[in-house]
MARGUZA-111461 format. One record per atom (N, C-alpha, C): residue number from 1; residue in three letters; atom name; x, y, z. Coordinates in steps of 0.1 Angstrom, whole numbers, plus 5000, padded with zeros to 4 digits. Atoms other than C-alpha are relative to their C-alpha. Layout:
num = NUM residu = Ala atome = CA px = X py = Y pz = Z $
...
//
This chain:
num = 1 residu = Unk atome = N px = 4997 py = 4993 pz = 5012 $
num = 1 residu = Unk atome = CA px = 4988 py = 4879 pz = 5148 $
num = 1 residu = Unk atome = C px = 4988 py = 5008 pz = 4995 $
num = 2 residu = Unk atome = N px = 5013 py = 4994 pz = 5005 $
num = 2 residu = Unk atome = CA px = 4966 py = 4905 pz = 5133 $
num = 2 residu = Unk atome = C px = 4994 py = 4994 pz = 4987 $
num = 3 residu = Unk atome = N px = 5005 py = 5005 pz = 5017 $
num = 3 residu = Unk atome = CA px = 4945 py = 4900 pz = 5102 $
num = 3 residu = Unk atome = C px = 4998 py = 5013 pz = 4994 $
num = 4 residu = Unk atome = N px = 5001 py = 4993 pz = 5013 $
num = 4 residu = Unk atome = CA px = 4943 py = 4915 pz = 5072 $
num = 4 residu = Unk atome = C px = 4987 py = 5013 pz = 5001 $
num = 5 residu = Unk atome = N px = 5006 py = 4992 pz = 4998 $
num = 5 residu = Unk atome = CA px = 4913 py = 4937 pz = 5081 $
num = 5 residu = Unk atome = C px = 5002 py = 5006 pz = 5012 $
num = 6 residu = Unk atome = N px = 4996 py = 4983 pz = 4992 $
num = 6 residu = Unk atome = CA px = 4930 py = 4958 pz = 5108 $
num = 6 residu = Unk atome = C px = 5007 py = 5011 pz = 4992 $
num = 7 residu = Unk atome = N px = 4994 py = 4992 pz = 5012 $
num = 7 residu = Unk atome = CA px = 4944 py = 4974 pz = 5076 $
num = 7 residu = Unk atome = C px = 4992 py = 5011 pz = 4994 $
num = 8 residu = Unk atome = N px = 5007 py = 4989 pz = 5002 $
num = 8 residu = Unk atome = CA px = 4914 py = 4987 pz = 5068 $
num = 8 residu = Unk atome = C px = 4992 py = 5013 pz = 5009 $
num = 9 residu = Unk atome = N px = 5003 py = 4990 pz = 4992 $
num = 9 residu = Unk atome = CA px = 4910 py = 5008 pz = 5098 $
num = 9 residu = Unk atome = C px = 4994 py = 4991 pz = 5011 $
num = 10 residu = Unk atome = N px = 5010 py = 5004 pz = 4990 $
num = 10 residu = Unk atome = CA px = 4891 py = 4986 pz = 5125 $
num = 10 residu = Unk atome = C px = 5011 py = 4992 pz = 5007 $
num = 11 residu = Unk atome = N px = 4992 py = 5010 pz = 4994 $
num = 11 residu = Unk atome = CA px = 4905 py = 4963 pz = 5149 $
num = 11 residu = Unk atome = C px = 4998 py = 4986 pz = 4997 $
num = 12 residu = Unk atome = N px = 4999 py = 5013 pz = 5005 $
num = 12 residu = Unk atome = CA px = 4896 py = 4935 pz = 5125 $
num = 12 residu = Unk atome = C px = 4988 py = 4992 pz = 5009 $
num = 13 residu = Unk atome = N px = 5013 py = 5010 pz = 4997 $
num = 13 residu = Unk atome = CA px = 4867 py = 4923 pz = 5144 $
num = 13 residu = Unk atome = C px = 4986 py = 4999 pz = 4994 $
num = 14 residu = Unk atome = N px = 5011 py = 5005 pz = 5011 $
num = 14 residu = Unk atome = CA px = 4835 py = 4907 pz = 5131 $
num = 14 residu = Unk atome = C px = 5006 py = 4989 pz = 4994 $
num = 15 residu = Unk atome = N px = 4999 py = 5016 pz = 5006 $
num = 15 residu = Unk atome = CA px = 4833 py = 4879 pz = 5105 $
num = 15 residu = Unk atome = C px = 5008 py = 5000 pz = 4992 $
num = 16 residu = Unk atome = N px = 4988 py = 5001 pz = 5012 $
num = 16 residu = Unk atome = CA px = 4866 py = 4883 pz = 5088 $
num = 16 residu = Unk atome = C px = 5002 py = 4986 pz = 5000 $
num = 17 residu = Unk atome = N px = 4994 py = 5011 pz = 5002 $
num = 17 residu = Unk atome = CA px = 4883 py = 4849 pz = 5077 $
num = 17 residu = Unk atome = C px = 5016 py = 5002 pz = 5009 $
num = 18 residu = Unk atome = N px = 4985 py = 5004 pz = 4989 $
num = 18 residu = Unk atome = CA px = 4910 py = 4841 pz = 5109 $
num = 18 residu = Unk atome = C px = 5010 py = 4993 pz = 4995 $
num = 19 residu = Unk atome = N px = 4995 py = 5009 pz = 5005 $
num = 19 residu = Unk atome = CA px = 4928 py = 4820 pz = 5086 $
num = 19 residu = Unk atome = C px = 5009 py = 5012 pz = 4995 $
num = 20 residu = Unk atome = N px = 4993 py = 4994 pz = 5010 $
num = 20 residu = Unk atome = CA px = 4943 py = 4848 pz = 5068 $
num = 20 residu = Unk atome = C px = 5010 py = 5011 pz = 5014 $
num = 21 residu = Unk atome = N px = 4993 py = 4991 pz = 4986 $
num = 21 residu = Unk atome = CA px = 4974 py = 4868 pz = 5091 $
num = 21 residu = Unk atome = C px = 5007 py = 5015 pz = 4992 $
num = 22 residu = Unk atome = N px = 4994 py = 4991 pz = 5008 $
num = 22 residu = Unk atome = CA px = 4991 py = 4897 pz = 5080 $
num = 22 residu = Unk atome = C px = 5013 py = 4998 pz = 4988 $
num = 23 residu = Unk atome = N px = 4996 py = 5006 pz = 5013 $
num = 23 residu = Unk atome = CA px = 5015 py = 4874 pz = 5057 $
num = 23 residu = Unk atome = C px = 4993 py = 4995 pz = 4992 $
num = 24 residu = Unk atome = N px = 5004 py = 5009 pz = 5006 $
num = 24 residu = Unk atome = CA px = 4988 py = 4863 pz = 5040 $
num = 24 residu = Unk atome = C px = 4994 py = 5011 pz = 4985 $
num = 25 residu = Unk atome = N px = 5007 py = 4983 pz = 5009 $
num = 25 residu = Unk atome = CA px = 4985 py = 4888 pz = 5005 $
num = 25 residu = Unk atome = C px = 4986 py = 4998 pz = 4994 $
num = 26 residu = Unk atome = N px = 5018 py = 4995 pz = 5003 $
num = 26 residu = Unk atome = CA px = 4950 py = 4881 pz = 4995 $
num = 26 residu = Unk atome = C px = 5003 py = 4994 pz = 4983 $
num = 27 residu = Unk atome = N px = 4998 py = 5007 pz = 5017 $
num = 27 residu = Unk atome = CA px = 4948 py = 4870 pz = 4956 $
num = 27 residu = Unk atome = C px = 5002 py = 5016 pz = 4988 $
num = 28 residu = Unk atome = N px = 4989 py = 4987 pz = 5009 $
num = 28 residu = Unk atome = CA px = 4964 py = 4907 pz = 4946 $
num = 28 residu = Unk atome = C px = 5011 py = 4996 pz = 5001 $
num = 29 residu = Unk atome = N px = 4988 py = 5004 pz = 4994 $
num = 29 residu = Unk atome = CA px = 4992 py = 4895 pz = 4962 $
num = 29 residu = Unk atome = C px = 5004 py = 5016 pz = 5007 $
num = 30 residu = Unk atome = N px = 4994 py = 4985 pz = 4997 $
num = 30 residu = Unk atome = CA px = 4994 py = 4929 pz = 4980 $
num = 30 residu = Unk atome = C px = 5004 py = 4997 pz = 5016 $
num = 31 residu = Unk atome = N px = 4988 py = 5000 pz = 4985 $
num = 31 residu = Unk atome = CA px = 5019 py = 4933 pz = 5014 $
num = 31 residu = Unk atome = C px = 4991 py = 5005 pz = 5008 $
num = 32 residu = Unk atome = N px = 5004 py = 4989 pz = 4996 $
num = 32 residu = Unk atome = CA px = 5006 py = 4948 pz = 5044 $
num = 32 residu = Unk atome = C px = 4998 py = 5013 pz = 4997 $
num = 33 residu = Unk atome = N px = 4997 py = 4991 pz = 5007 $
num = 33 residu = Unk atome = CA px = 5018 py = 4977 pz = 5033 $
num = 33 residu = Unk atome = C px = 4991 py = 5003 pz = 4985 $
num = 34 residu = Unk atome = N px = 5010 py = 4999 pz = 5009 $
num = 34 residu = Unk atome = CA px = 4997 py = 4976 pz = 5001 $
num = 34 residu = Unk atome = C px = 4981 py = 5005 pz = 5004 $
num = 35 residu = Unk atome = N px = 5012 py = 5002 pz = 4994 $
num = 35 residu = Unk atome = CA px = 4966 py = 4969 pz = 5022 $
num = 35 residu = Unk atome = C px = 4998 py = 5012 pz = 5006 $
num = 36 residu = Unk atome = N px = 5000 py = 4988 pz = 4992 $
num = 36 residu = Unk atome = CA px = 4971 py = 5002 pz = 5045 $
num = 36 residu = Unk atome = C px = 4997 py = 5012 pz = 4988 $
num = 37 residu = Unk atome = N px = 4996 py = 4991 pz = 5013 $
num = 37 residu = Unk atome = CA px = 4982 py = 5019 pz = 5012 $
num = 37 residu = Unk atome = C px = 4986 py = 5002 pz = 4994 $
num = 38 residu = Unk atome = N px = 5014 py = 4998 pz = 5007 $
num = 38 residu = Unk atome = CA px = 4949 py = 5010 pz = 4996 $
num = 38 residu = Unk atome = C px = 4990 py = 5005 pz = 5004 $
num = 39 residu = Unk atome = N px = 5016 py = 4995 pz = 4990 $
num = 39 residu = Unk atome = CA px = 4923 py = 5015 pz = 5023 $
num = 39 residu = Unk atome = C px = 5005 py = 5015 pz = 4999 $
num = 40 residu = Unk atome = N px = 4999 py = 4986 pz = 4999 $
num = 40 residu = Unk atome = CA px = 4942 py = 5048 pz = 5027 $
num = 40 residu = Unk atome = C px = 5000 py = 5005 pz = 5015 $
num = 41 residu = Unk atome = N px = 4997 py = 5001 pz = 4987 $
num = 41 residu = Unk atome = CA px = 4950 py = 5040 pz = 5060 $
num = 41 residu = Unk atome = C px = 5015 py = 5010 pz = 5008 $
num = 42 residu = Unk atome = N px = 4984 py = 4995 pz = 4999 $
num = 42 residu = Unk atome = CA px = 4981 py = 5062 pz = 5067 $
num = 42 residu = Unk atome = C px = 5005 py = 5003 pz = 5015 $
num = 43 residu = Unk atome = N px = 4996 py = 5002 pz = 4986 $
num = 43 residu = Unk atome = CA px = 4985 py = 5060 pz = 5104 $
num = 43 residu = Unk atome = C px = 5004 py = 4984 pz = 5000 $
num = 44 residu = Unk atome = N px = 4989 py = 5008 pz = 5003 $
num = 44 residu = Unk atome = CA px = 4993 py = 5023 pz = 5094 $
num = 44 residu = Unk atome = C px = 5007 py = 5000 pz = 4991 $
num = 45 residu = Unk atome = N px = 4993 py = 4998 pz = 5010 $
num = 45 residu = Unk atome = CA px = 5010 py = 5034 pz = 5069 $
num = 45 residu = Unk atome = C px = 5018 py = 5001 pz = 5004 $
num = 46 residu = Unk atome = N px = 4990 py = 4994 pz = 4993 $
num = 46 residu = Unk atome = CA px = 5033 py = 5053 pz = 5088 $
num = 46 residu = Unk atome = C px = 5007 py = 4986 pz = 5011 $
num = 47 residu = Unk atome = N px = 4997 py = 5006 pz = 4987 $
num = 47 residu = Unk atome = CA px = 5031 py = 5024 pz = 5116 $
num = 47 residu = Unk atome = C px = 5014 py = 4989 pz = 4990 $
num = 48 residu = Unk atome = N px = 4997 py = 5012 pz = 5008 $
num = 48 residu = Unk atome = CA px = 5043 py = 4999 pz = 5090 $
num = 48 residu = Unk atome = C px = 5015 py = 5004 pz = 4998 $
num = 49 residu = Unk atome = N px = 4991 py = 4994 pz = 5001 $
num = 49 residu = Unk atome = CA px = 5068 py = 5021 pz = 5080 $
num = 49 residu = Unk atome = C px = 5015 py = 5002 pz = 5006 $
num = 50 residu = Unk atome = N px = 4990 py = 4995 pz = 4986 $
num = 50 residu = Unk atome = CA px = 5083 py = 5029 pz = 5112 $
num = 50 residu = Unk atome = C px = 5008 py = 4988 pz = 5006 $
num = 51 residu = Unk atome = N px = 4998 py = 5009 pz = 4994 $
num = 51 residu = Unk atome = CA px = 5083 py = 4997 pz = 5121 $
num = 51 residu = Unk atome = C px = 5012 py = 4988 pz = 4996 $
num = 52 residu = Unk atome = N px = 4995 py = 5013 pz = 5013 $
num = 52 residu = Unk atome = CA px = 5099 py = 4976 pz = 5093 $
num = 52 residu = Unk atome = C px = 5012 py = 5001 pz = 5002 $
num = 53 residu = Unk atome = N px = 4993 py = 4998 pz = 5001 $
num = 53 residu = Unk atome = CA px = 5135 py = 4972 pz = 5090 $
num = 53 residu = Unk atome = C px = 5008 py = 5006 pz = 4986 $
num = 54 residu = Unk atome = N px = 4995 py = 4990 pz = 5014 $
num = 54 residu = Unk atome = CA px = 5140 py = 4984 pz = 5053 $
num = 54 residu = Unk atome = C px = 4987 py = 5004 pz = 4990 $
num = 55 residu = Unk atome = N px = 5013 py = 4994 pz = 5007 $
num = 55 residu = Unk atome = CA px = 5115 py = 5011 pz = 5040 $
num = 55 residu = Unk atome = C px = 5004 py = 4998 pz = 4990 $
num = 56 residu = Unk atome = N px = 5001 py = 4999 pz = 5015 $
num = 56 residu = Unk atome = CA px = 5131 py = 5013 pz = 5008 $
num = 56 residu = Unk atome = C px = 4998 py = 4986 pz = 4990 $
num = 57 residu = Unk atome = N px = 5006 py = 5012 pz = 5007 $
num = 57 residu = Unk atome = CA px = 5127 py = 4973 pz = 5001 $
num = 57 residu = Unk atome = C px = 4986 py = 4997 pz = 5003 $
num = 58 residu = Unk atome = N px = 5009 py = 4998 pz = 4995 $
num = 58 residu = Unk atome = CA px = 5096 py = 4977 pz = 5014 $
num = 58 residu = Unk atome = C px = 4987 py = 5004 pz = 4991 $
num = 59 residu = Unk atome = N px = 5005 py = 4992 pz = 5009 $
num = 59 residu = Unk atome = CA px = 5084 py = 5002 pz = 4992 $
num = 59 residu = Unk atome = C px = 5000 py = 5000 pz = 4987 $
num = 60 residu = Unk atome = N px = 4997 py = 5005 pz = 5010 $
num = 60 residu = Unk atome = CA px = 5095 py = 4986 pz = 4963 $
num = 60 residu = Unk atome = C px = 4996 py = 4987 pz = 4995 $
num = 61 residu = Unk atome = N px = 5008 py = 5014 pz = 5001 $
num = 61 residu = Unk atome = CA px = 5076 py = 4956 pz = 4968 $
num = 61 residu = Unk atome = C px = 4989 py = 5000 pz = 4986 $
num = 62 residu = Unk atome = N px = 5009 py = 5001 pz = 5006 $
num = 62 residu = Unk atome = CA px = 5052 py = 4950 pz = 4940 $
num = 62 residu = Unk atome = C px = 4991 py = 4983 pz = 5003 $
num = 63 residu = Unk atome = N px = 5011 py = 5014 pz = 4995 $
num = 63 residu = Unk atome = CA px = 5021 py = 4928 pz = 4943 $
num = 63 residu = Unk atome = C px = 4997 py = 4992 pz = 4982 $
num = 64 residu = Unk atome = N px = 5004 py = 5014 pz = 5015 $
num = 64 residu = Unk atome = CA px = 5006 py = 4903 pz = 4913 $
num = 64 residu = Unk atome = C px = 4998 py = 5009 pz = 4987 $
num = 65 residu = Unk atome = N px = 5004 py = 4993 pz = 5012 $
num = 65 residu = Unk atome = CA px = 4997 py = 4936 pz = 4888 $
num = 65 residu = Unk atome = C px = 5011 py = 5009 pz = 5003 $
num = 66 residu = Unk atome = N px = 4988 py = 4990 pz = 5004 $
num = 66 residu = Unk atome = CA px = 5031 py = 4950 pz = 4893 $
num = 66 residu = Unk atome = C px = 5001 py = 5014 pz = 5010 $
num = 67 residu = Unk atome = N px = 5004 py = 4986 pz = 4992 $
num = 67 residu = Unk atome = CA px = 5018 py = 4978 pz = 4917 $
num = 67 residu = Unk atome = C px = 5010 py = 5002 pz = 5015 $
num = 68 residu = Unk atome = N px = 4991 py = 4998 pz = 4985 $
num = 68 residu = Unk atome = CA px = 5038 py = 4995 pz = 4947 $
num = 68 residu = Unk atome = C px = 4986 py = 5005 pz = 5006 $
num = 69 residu = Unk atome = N px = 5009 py = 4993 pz = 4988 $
num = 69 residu = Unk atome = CA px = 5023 py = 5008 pz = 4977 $
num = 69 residu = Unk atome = C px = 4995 py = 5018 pz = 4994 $
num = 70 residu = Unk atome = N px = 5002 py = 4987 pz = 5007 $
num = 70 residu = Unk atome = CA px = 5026 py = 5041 pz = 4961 $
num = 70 residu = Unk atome = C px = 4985 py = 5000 pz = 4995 $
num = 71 residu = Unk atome = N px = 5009 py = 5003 pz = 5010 $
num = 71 residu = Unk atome = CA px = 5007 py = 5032 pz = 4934 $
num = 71 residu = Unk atome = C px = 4987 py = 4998 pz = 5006 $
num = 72 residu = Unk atome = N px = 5013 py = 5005 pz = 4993 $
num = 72 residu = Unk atome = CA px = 4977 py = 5016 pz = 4953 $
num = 72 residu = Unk atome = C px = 4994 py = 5012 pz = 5008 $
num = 73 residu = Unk atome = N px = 5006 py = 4985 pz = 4997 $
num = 73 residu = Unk atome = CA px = 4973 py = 5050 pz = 4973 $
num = 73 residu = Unk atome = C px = 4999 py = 5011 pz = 4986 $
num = 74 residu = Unk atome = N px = 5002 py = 4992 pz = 5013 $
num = 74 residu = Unk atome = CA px = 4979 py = 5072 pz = 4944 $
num = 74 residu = Unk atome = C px = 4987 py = 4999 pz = 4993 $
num = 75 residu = Unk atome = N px = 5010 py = 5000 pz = 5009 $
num = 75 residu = Unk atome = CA px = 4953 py = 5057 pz = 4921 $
num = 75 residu = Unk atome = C px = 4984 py = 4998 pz = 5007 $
num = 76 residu = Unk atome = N px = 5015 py = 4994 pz = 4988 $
num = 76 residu = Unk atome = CA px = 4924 py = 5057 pz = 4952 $
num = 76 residu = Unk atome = C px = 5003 py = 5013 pz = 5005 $
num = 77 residu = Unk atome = N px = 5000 py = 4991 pz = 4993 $
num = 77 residu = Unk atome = CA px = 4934 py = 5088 pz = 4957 $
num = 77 residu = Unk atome = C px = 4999 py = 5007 pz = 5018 $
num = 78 residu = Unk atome = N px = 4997 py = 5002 pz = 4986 $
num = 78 residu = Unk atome = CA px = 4946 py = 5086 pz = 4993 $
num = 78 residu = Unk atome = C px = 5013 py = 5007 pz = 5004 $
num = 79 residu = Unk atome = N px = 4986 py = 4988 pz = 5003 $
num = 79 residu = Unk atome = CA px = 4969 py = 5118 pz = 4997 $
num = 79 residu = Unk atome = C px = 5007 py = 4996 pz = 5017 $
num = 80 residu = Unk atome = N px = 4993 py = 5003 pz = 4981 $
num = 80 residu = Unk atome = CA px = 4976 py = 5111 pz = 5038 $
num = 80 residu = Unk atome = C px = 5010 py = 4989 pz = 4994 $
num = 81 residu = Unk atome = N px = 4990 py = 5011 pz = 4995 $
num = 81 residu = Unk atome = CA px = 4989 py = 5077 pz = 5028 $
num = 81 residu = Unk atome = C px = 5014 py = 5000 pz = 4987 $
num = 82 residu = Unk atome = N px = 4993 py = 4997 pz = 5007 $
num = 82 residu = Unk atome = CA px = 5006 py = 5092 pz = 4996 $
num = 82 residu = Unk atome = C px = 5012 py = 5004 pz = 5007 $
num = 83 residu = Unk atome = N px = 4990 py = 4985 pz = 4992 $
num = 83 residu = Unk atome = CA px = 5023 py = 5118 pz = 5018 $
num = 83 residu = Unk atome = C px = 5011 py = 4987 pz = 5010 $
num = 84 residu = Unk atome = N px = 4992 py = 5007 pz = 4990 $
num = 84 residu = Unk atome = CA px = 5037 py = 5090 pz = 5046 $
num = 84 residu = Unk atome = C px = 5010 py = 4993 pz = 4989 $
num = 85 residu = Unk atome = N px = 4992 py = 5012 pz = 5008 $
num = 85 residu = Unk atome = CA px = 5051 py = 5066 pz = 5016 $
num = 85 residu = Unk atome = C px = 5011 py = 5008 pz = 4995 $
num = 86 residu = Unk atome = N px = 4991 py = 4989 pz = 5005 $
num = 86 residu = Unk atome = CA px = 5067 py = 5097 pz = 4999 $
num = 86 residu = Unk atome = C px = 5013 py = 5002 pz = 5010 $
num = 87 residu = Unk atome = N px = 4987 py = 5001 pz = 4989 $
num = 87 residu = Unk atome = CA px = 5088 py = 5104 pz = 5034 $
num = 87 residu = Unk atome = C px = 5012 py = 4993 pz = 4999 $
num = 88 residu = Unk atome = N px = 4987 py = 5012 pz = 5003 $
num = 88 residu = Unk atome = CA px = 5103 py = 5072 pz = 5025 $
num = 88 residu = Unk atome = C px = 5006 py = 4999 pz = 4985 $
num = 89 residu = Unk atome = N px = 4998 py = 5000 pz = 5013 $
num = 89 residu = Unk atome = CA px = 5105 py = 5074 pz = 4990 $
num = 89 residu = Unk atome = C px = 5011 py = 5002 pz = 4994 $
num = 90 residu = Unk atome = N px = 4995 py = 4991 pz = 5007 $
num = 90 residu = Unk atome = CA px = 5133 py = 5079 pz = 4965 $
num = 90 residu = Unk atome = C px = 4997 py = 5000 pz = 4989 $
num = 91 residu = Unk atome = N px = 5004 py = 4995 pz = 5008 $
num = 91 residu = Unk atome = CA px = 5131 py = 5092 pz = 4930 $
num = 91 residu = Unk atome = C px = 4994 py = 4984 pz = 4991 $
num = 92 residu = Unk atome = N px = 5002 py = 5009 pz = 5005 $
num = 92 residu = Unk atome = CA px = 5136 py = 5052 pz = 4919 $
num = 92 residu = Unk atome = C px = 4988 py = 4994 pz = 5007 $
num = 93 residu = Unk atome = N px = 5013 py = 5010 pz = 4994 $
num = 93 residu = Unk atome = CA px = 5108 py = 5036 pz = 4941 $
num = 93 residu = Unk atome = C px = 4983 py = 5008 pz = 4998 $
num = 94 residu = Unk atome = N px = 5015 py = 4993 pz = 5001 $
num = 94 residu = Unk atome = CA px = 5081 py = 5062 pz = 4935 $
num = 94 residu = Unk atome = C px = 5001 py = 5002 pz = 4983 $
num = 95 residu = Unk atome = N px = 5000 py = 4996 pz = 5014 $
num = 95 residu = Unk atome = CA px = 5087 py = 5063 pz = 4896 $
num = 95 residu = Unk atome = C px = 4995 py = 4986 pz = 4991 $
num = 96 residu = Unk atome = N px = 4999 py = 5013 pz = 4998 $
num = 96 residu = Unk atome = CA px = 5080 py = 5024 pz = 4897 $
num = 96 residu = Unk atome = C px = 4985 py = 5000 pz = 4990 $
num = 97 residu = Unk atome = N px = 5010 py = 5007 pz = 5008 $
num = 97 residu = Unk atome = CA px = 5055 py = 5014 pz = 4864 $
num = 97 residu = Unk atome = C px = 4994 py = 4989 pz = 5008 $
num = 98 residu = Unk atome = N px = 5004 py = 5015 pz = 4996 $
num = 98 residu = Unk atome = CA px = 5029 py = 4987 pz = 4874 $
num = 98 residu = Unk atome = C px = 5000 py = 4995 pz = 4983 $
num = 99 residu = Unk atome = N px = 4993 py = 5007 pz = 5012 $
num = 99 residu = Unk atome = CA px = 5027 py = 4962 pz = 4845 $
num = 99 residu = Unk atome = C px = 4986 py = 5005 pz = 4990 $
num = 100 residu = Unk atome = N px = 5009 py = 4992 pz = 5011 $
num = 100 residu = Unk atome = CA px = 4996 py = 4984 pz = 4828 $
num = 100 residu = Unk atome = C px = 5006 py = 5012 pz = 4994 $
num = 101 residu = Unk atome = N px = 4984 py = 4987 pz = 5010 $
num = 101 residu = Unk atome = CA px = 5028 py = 5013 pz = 4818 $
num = 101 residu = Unk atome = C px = 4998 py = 5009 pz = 5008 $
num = 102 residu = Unk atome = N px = 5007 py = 4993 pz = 4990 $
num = 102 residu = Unk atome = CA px = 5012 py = 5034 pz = 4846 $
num = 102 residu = Unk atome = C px = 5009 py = 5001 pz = 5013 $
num = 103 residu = Unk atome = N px = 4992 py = 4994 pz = 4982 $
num = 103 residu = Unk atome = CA px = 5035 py = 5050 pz = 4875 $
num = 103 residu = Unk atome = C px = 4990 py = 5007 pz = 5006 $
num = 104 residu = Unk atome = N px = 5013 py = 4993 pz = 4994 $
num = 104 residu = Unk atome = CA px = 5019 py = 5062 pz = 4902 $
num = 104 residu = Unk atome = C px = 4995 py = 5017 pz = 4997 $
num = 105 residu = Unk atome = N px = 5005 py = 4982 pz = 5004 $
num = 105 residu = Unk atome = CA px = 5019 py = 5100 pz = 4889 $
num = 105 residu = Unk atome = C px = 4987 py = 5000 pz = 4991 $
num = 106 residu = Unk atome = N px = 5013 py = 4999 pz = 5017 $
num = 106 residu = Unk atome = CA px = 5002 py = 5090 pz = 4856 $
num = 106 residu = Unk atome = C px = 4982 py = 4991 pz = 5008 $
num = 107 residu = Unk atome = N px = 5014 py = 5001 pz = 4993 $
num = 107 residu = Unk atome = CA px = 4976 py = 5072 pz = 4875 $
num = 107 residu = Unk atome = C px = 4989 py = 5004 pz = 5010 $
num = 108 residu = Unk atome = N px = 5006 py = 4992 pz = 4993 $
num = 108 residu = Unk atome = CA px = 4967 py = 5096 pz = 4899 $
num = 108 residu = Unk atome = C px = 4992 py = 5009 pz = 4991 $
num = 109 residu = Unk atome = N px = 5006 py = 4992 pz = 5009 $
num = 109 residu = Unk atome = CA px = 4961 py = 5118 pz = 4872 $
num = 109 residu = Unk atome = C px = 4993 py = 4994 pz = 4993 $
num = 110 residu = Unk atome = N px = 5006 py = 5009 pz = 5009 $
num = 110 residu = Unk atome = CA px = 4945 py = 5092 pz = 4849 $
num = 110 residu = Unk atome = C px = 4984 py = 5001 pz = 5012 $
num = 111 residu = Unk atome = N px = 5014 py = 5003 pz = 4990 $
num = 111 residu = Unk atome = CA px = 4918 py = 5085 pz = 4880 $
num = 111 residu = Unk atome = C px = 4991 py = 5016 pz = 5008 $
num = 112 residu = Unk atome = N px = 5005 py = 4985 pz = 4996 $
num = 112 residu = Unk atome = CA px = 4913 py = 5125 pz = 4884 $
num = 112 residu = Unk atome = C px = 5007 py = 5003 pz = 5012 $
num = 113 residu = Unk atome = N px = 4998 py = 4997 pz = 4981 $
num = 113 residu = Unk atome = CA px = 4932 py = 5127 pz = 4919 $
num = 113 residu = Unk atome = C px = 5012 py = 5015 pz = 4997 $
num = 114 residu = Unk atome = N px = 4998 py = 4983 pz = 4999 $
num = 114 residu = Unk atome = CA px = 4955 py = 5157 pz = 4906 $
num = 114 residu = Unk atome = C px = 4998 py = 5012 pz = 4998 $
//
């Protein structure tokens, strides 16, 4: 099983914690999918994507602060992994408040990214 730090781009080697697999969300509570999303990983973005059997429940996942994957790219300003989520996106999953009133548009813009 991979771990949680092949999300952030490496093949997860070094002194990560082996305990933790790719079900395991971390104390965001964020999905794979969040994790790719954040680092701004969008080749797993895409992978994740491709892979999964339903992008749109997928994409609609929120983690512990209410956030989608959107969201977590959006507000690091991570336009590659914006652009792949979007492919999947419809008007309802990308318009998705986290629980600070903040969709990912307004927080892109809030954090300078448009």
């Amino acid at each position: 099983m991979e771990r949680q730090l092949s999300f952030l781009g490496g093949g997860g080697g070094g002194g990560g914690d082996k305990r933790k697999s790719k079900e395991s969300p971390g104390k965001r509570g964020d999905s794979p999918l969040h994790l790719a999303a954040r680092a701004g990983n969008s080749g797993k973005v895409r992978e994740i994507l491709h892979n999964c059997g339903d992008p749109k429940g997928l994409l609609s996942k929120l983690n512990l602060e209410g956030e989608t994957p959107l969201y977590t790219a959006a507000e690091n300003g991570h336009v590659g992994a914006v652009i792949e989520v979007l492919k999947h996106s419809n008007l309802d999953s990308a318009s998705i408040a986290a629980r600070n009133g903040f969709d990912p548009f307004h927080v892109a813009a809030k954090q300078g990214h448009l």
